[in-house]
C-alpha positions in Angstrom: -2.9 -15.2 5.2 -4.7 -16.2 7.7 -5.1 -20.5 8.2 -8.5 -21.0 9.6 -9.9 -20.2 6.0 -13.0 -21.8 4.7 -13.2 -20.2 1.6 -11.7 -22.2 -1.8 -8.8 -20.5 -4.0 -11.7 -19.8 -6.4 -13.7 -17.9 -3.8 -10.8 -16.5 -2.2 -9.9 -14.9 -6.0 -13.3 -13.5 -6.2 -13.6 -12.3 -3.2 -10.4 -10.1 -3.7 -12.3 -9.1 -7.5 -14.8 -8.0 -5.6 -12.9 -6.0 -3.1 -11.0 -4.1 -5.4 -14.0 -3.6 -7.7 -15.6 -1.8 -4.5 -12.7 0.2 -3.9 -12.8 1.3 -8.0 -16.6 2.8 -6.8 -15.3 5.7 -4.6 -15.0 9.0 -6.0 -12.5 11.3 -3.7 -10.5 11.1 -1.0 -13.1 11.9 1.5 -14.7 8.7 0.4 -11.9 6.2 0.4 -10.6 7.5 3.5 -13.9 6.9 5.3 -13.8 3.1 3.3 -10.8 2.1 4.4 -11.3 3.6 8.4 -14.3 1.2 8.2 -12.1 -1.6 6.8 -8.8 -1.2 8.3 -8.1 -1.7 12.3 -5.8 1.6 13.0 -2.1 -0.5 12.9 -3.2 -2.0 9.4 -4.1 1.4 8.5 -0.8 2.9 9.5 1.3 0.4 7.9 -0.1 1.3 4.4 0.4 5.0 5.2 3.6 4.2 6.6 4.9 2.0 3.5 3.1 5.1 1.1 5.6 7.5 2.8 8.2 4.8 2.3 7.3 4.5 -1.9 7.6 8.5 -2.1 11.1 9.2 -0.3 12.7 6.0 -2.1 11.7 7.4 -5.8 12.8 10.6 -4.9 16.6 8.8 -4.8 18.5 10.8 -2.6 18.0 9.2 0.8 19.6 6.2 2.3 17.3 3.4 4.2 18.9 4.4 7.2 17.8 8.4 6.8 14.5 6.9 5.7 14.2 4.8 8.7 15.5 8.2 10.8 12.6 10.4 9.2 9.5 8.1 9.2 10.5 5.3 12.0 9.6 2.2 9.2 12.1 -0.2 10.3 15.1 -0.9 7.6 13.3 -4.3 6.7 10.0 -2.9 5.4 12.2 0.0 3.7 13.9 -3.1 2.0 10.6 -4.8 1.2 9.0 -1.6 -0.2 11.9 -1.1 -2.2 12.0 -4.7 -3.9 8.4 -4.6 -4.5 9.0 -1.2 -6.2 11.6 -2.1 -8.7 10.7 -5.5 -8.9 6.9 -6.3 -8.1 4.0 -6.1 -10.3 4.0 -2.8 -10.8 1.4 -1.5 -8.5 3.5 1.2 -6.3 5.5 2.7 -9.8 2.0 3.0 -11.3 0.4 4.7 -8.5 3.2 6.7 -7.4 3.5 8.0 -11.5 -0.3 9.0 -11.6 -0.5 10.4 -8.1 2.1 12.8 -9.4 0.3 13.7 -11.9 -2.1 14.7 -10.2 -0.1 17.2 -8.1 
């Protein structure tokens, strides 16, 4: 997080509410890809996509960090980090991955 903040915990917590309760508003992919082009500069953009791909080969279980890093160029670290959070965060990438695939 950036250190030249102004805002209070508090406001900083409801700013974040609010983001997320903005991102809940959009309705198909056309429209959260045209959100997040507006929000994100193009490196922010591509490490989420990046760390996405990342989430979908480690479930899958039969690649090694090294053949990940080999197919997608995400550096062994971030691999590692994607994994933790994955097994061991809040939750967030299992949940998403889990409804995203059913979805098809």
């Amino acid at each position: 997080m950036k250190g030249h903040r102004t805002l209070s915990e508090r406001q900083e917590v409801a700013a974040e509410e609010r983001l997320y309760r903005a991102i809940l508003t959009l309705r198909s992919v056309e429209e959260c890809r045209a959100f997040f082009h507006d929000l994100c500069t193009p490196a922010e953009l591509q490490a989420f996509k990046d760390r996405w791909s990342v989430v979908e080969l480690l479930a899958g279980r039969e690649l090694s960090y090294r053949q990940i890093h080999e197919r997608t160029g995400v550096s062994v670290t971030t691999i590692g980090r994607v994994a933790r959070f994955l097994d061991a965060g809040q939750g967030g990438y299992a949940r998403a991955l889990q409804r995203s695939q059913r979805q098809g």
